[in-house]
N, CA, C and O atoms as a Maestro MAE file, in Angstrom:
{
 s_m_m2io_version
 :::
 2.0.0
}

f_m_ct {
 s_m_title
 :::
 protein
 m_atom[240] {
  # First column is atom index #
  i_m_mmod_type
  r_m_x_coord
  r_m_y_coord
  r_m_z_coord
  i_m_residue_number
  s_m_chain_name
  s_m_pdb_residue_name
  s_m_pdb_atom_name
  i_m_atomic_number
  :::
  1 25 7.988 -23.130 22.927 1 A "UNK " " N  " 7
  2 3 6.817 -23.993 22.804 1 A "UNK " " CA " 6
  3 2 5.612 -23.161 22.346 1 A "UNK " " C  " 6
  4 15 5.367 -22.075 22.871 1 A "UNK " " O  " 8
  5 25 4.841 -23.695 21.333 2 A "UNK " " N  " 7
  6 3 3.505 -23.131 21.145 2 A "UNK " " CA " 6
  7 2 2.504 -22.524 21.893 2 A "UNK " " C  " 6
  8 15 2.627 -22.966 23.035 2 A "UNK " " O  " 8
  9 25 1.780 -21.912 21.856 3 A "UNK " " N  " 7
  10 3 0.406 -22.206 23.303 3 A "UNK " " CA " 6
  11 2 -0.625 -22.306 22.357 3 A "UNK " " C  " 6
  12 15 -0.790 -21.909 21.204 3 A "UNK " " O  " 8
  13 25 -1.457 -23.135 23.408 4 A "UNK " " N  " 7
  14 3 -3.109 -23.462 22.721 4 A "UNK " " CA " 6
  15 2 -3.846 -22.522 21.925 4 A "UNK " " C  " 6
  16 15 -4.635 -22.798 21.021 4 A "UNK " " O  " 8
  17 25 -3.419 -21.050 22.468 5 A "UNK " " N  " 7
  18 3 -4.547 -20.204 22.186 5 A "UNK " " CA " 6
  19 2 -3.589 -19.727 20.173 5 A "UNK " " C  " 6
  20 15 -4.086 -19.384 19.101 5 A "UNK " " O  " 8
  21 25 -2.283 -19.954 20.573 6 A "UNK " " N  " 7
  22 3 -1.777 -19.328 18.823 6 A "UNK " " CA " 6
  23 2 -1.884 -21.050 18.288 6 A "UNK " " C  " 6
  24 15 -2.169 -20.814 17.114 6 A "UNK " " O  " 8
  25 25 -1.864 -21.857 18.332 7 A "UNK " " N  " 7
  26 3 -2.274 -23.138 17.658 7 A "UNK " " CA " 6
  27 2 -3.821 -22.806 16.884 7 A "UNK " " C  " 6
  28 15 -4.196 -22.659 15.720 7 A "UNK " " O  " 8
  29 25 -4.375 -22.788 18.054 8 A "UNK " " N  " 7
  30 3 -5.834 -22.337 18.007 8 A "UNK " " CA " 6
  31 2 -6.304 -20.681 16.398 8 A "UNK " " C  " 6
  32 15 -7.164 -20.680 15.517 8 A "UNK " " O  " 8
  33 25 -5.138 -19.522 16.802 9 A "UNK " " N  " 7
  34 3 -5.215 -18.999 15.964 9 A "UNK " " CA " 6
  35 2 -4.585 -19.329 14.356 9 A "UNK " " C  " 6
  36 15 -5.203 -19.071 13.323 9 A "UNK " " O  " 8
  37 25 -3.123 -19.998 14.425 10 A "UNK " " N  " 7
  38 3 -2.647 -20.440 13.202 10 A "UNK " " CA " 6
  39 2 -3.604 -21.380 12.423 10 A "UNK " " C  " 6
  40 15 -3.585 -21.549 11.204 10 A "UNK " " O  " 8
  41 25 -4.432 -21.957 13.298 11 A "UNK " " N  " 7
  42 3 -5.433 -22.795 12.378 11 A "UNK " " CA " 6
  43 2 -6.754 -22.203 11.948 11 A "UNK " " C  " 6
  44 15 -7.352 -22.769 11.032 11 A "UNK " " O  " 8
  45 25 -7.242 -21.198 12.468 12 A "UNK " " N  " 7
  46 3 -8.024 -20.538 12.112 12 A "UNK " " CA " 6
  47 2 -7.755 -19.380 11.059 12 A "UNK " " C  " 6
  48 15 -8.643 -19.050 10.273 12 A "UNK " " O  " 8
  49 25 -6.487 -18.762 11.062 13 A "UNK " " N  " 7
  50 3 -6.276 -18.136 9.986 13 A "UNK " " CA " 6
  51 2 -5.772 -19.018 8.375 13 A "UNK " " C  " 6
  52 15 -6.082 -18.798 7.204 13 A "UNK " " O  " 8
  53 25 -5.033 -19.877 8.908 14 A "UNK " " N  " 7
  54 3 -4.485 -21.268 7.601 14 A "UNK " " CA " 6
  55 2 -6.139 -21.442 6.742 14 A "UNK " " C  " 6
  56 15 -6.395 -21.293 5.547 14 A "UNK " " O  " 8
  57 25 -6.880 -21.739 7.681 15 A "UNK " " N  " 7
  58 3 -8.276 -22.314 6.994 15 A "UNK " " CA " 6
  59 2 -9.235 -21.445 6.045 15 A "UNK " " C  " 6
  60 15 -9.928 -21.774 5.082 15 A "UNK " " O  " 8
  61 25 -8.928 -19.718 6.928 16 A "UNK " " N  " 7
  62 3 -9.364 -18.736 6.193 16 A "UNK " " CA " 6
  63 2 -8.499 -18.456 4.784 16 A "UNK " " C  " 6
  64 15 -8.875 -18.119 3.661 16 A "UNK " " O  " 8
  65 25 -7.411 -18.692 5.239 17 A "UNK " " N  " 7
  66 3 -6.302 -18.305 3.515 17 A "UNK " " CA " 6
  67 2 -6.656 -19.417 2.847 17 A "UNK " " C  " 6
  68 15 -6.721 -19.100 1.660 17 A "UNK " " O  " 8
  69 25 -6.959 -20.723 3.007 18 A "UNK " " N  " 7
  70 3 -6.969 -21.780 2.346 18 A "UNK " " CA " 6
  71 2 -8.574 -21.343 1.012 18 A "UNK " " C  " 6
  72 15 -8.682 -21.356 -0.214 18 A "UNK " " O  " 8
  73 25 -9.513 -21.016 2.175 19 A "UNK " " N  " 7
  74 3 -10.811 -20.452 1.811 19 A "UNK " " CA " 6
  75 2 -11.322 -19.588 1.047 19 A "UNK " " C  " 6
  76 15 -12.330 -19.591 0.339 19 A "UNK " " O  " 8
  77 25 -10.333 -18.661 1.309 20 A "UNK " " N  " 7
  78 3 -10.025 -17.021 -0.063 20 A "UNK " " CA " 6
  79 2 -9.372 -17.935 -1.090 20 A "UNK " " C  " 6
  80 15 -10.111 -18.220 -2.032 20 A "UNK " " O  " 8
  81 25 -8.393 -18.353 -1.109 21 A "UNK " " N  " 7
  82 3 -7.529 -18.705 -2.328 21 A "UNK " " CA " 6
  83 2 -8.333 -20.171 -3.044 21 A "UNK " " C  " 6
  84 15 -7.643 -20.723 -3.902 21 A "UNK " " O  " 8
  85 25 -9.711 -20.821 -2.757 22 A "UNK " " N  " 7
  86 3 -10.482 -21.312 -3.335 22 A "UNK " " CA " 6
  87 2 -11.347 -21.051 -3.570 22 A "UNK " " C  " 6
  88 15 -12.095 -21.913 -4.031 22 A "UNK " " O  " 8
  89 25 -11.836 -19.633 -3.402 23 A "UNK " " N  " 7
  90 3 -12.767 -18.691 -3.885 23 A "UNK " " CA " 6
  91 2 -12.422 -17.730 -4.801 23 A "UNK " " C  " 6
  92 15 -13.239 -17.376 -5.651 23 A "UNK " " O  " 8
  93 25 -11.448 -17.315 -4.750 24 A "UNK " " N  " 7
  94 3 -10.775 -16.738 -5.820 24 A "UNK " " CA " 6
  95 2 -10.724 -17.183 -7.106 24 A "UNK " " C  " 6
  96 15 -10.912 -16.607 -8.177 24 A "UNK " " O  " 8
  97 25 -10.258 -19.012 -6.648 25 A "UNK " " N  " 7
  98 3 -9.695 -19.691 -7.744 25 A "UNK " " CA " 6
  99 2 -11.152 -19.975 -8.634 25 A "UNK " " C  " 6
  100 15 -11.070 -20.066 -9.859 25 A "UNK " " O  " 8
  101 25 -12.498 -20.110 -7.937 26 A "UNK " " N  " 7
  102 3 -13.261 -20.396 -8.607 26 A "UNK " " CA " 6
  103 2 -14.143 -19.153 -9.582 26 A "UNK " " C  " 6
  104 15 -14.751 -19.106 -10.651 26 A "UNK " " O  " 8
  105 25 -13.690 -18.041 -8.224 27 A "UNK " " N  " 7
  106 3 -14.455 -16.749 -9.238 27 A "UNK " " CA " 6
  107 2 -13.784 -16.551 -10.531 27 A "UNK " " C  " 6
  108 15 -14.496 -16.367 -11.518 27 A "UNK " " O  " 8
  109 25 -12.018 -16.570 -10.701 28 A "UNK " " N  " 7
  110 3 -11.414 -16.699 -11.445 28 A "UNK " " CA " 6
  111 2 -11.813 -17.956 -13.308 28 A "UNK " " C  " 6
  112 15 -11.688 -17.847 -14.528 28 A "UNK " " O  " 8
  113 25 -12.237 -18.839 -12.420 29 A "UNK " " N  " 7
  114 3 -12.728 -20.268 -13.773 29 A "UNK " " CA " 6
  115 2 -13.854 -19.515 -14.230 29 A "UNK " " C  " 6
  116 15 -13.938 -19.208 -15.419 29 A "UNK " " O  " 8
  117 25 -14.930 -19.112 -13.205 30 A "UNK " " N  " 7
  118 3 -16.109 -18.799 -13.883 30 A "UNK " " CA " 6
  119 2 -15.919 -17.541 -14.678 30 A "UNK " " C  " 6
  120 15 -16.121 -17.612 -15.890 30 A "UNK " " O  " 8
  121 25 -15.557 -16.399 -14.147 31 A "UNK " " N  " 7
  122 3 -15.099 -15.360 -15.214 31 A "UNK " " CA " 6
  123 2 -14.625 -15.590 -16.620 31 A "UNK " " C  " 6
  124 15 -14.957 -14.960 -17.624 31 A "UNK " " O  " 8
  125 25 -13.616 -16.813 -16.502 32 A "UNK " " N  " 7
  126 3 -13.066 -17.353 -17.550 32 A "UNK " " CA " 6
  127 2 -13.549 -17.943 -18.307 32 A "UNK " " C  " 6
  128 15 -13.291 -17.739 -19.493 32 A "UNK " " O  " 8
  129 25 -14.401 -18.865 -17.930 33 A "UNK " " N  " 7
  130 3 -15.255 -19.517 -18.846 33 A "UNK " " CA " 6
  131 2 -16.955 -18.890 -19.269 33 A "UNK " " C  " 6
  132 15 -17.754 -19.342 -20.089 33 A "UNK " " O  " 8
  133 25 -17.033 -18.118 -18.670 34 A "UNK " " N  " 7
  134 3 -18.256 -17.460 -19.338 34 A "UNK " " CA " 6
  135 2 -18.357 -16.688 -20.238 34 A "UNK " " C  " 6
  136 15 -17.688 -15.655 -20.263 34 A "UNK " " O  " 8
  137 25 -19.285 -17.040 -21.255 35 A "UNK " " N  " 7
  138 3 -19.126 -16.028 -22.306 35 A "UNK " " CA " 6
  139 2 -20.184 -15.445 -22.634 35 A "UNK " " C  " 6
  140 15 -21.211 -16.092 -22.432 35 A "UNK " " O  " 8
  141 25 -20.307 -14.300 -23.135 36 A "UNK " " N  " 7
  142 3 -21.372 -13.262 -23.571 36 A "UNK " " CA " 6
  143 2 -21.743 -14.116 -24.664 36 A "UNK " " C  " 6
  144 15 -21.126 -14.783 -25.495 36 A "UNK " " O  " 8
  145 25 -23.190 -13.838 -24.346 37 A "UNK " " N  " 7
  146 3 -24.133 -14.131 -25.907 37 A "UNK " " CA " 6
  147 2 -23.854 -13.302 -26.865 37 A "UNK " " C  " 6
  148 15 -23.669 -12.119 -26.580 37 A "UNK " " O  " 8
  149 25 -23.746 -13.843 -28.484 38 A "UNK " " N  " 7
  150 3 -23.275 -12.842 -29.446 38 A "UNK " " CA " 6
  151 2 -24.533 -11.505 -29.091 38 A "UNK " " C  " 6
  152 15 -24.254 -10.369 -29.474 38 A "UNK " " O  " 8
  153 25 -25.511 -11.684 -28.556 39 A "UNK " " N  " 7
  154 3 -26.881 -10.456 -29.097 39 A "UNK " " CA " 6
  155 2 -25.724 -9.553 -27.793 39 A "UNK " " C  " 6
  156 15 -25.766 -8.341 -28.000 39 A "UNK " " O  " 8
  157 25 -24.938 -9.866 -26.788 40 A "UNK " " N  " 7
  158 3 -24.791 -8.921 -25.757 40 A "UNK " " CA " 6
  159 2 -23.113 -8.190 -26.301 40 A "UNK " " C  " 6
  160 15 -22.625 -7.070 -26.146 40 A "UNK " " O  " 8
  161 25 -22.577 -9.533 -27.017 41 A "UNK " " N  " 7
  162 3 -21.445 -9.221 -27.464 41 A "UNK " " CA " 6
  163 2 -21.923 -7.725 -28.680 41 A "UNK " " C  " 6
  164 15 -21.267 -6.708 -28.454 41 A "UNK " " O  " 8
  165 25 -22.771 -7.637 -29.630 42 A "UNK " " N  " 7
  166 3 -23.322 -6.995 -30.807 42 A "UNK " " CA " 6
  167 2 -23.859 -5.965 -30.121 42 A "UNK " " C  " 6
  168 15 -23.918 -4.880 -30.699 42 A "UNK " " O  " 8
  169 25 -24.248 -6.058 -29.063 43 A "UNK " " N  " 7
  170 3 -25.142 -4.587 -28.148 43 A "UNK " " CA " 6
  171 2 -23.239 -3.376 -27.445 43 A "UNK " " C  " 6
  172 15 -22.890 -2.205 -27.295 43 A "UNK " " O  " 8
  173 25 -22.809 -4.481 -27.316 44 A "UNK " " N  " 7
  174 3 -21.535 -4.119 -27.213 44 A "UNK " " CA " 6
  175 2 -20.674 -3.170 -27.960 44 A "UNK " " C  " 6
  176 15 -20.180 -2.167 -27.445 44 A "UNK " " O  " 8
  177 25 -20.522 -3.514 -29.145 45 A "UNK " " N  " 7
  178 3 -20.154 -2.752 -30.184 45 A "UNK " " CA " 6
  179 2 -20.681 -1.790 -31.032 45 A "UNK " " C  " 6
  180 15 -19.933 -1.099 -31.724 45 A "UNK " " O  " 8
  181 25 -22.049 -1.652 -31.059 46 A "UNK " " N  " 7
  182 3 -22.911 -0.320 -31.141 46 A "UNK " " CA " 6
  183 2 -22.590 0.698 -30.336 46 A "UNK " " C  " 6
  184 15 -22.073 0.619 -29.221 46 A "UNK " " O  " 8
  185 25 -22.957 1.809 -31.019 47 A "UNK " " N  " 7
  186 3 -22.973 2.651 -30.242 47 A "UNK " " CA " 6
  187 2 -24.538 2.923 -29.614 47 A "UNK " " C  " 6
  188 15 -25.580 2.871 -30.267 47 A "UNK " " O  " 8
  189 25 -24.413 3.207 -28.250 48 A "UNK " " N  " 7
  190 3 -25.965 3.049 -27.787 48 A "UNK " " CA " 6
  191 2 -26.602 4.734 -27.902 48 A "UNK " " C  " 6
  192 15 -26.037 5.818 -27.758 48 A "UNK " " O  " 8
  193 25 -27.815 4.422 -28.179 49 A "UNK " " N  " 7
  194 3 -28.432 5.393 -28.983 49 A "UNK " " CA " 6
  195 2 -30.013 5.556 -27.905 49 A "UNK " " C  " 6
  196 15 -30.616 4.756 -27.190 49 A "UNK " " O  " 8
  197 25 -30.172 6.647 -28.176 50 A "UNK " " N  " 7
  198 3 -31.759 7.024 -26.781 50 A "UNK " " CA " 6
  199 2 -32.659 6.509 -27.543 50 A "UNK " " C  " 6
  200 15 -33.066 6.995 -28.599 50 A "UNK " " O  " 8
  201 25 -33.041 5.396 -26.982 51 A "UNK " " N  " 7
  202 3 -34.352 4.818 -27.770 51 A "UNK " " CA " 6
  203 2 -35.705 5.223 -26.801 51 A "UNK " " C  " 6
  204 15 -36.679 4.472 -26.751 51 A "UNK " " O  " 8
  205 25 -35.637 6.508 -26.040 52 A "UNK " " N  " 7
  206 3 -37.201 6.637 -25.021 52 A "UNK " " CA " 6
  207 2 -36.982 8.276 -25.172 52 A "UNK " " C  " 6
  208 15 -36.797 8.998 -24.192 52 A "UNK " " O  " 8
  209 25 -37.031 8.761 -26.546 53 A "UNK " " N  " 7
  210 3 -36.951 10.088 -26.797 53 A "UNK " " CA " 6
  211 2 -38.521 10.355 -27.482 53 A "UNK " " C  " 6
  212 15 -39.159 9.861 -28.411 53 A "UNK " " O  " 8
  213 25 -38.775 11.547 -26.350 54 A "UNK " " N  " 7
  214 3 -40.165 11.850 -26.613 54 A "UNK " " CA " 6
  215 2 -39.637 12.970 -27.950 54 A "UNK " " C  " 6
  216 15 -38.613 13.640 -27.813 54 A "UNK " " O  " 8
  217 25 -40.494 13.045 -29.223 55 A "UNK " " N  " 7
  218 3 -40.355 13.772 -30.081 55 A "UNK " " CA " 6
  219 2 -41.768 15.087 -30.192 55 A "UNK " " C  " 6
  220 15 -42.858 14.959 -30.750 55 A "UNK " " O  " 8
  221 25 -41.272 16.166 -29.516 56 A "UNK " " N  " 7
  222 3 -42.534 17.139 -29.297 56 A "UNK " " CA " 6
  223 2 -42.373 18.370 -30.505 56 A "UNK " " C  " 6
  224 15 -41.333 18.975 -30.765 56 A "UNK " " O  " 8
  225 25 -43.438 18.514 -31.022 57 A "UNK " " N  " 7
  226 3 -43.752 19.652 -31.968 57 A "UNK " " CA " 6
  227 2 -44.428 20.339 -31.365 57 A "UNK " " C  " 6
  228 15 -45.475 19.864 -30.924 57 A "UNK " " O  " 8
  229 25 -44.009 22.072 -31.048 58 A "UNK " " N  " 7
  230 3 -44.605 23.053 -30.473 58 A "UNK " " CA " 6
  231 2 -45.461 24.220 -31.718 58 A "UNK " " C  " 6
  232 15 -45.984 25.313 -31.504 58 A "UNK " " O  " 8
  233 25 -45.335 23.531 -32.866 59 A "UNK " " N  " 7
  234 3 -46.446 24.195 -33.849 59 A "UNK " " CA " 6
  235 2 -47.960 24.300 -33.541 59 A "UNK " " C  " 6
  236 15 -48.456 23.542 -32.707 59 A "UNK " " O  " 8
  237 25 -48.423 24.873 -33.946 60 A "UNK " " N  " 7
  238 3 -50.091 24.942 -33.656 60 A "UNK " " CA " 6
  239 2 -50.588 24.607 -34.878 60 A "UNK " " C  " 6
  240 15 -51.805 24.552 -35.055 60 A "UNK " " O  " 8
  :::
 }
 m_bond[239] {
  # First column is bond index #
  i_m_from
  i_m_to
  i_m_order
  :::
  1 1 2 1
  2 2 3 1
  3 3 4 2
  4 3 5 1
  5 5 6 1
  6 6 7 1
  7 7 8 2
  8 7 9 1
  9 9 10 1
  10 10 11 1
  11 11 12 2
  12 11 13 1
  13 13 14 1
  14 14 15 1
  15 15 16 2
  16 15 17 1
  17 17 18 1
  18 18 19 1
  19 19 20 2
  20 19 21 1
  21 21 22 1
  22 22 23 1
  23 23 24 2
  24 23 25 1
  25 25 26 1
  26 26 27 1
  27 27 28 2
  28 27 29 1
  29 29 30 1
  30 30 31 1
  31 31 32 2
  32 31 33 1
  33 33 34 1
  34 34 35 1
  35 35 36 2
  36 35 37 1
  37 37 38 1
  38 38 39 1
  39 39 40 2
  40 39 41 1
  41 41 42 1
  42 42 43 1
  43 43 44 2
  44 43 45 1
  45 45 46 1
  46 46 47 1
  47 47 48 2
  48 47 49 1
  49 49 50 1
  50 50 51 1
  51 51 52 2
  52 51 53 1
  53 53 54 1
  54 54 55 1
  55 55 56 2
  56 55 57 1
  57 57 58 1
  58 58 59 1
  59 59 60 2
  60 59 61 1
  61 61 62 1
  62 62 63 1
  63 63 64 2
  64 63 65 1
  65 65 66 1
  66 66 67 1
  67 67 68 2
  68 67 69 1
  69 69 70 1
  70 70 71 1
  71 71 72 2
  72 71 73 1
  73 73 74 1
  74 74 75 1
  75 75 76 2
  76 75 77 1
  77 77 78 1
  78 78 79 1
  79 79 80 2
  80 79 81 1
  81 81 82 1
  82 82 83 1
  83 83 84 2
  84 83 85 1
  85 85 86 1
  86 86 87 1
  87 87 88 2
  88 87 89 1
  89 89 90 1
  90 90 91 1
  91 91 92 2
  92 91 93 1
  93 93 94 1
  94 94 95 1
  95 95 96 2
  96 95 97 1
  97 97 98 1
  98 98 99 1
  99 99 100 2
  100 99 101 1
  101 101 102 1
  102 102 103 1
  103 103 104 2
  104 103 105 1
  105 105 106 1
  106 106 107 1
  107 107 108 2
  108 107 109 1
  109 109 110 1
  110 110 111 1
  111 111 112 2
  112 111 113 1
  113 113 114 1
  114 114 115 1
  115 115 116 2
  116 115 117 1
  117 117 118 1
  118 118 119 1
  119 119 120 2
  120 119 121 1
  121 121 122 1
  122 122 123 1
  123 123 124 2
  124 123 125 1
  125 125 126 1
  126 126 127 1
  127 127 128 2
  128 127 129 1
  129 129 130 1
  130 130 131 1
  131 131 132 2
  132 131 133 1
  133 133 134 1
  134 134 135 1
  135 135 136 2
  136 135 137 1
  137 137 138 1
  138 138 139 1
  139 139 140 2
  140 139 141 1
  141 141 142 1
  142 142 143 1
  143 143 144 2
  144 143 145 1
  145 145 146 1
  146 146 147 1
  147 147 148 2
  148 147 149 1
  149 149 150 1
  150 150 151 1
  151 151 152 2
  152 151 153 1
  153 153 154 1
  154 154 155 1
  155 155 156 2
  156 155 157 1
  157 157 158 1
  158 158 159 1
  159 159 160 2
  160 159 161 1
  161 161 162 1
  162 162 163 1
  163 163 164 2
  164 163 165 1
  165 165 166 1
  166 166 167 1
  167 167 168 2
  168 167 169 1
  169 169 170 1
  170 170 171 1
  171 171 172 2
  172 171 173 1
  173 173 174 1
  174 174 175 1
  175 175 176 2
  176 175 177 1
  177 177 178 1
  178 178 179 1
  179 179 180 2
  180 179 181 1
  181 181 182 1
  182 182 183 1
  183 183 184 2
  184 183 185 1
  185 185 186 1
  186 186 187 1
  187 187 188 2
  188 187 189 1
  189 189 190 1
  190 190 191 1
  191 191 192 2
  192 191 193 1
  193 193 194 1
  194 194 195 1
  195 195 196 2
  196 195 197 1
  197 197 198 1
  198 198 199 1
  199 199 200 2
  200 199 201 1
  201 201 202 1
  202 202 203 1
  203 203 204 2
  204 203 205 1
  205 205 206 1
  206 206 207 1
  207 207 208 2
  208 207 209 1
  209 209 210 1
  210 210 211 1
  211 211 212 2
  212 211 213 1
  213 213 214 1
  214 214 215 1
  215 215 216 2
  216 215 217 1
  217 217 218 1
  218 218 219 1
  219 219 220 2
  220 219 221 1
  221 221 222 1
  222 222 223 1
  223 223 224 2
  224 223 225 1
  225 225 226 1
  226 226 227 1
  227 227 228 2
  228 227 229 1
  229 229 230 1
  230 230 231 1
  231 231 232 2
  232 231 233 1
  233 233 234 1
  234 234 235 1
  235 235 236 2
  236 235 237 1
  237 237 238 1
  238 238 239 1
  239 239 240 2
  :::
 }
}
């Protein structure tokens, strides 16, 4: 026979697996369906380059 207290736990863990595996499923859609803007897709494929380069001349 069951006891109250593992009833008590089988339903509390069932609800937690139920809970991950519909969080998953949704992080999963949104990953999937989101898409990069072409400007992030194009920043992407550059090669990134130091654009905060101080240029110092030590001539007098």
């Amino acid at each position: 026979m069951i006891t109250p207290p593992l009833v008590i736990l089988l339903i509390v863990v069932g609800w937690s697996a139920a809970a991950l595996a519909m969080l998953w499923g949704m992080l999963r859609v949104a990953r999937h369906h989101h898409k990069p803007s072409r400007e992030a897709r194009r920043d992407q494929n550059q090669p990134r380059t130091e654009s905060h380069t101080a240029h110092v001349s030590l001539s007098a």
